[in-house]
N, C-alpha and C positions, 0 to 999 in steps of 0.2 A: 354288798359283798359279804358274804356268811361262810369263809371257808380260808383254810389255809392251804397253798398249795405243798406245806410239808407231810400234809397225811395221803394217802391214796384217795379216798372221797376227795378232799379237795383238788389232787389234781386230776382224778374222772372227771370234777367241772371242768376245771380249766379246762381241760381236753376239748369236752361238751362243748365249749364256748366258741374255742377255736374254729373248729369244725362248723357250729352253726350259730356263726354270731346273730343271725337275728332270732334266735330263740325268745319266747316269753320268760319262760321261768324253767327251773330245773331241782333236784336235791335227790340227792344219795340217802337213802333211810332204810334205817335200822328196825327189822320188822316187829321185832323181840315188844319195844319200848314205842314206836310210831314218830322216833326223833327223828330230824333231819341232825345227818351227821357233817354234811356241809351242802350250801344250795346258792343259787342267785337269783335276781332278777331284773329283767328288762321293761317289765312291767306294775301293773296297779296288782299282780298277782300275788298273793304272799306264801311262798315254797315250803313253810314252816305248819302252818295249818292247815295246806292240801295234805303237805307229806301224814299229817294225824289222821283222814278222814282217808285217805286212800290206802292206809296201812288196813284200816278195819274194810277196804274192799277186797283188797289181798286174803286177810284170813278169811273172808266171808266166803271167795271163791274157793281155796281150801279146803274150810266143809264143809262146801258140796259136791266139790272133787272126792272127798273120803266119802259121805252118804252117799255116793254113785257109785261107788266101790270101782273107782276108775285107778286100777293098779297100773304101776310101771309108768304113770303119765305124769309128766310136770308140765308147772305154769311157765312159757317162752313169755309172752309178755300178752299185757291187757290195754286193748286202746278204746278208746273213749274218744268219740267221735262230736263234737260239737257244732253249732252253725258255723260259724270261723275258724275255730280250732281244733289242733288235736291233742288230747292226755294221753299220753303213751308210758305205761308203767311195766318198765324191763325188769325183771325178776334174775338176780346177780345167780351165776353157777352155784354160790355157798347157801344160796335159800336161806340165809339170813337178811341180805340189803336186796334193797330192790331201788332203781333210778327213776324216776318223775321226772316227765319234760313233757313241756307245756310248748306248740308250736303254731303259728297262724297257719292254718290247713292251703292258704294261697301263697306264701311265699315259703311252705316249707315239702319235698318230695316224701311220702312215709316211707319208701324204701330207703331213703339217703337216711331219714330218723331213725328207722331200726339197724341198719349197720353204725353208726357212729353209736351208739348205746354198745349194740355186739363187740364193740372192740373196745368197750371198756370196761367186759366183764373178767378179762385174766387179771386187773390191776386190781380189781375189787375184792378175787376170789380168794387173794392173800390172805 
């Protein structure tokens, strides 16, 4: 456990958790820096070094969003599909954090993943 539930990030996890306890892994990060600002895990996954290599997928997509001169449009979220799992990196309203959740693609719905992320973007946008 990497988080306190006295910050928002930390209780976006708790929330996270609540909601889908059997998640693999999870973290709230800070796009600025590639930190995780608070994360968990259920797994051999470590939230800490996804959140750094999936921050540079974010900016990556950014600009090519800006070289495509794609005005007016922002990033809702970016999933990553894998044999068993899914990466699902929700992009917070302030475009500064964005949530990492790591789910087994069999015991987990992606609509039920995308609105439990969706209702923890008012607490994040603080």
């Amino acid at each position: 456990m990497a988080y306190s539930t006295s910050t928002p990030a930390g209780q976006a996890v708790q929330n996270i958790i609540n909601d889908l306890p059997s998640l693999l892994a999870v973290a709230i990060v800070d796009i600025s820096s590639g930190m995780s600002l608070a994360s968990h895990s259920n797994s051999g996954i470590n939230p800490e070094t996804a959140a750094a290599y999936n921050t540079e997928v974010v900016k990556q997509k950014l600009k090519a969003m800006n070289a495509l001169k794609l005005q007016g449009e922002t990033i809702d979220d970016i999933l990553i599909s894998l044999t068993n799992q899914l990466h699902l990196i929700k992009l917070v309203a302030d475009s500064k954090k964005f949530i990492y959740l790591v789910v087994n693609s069999r015991d987990t719905n992606l609509a039920i993943a995308r609105e439990v992320l969706r209702a923890q973007n008012e607490l994040l946008s603080a």
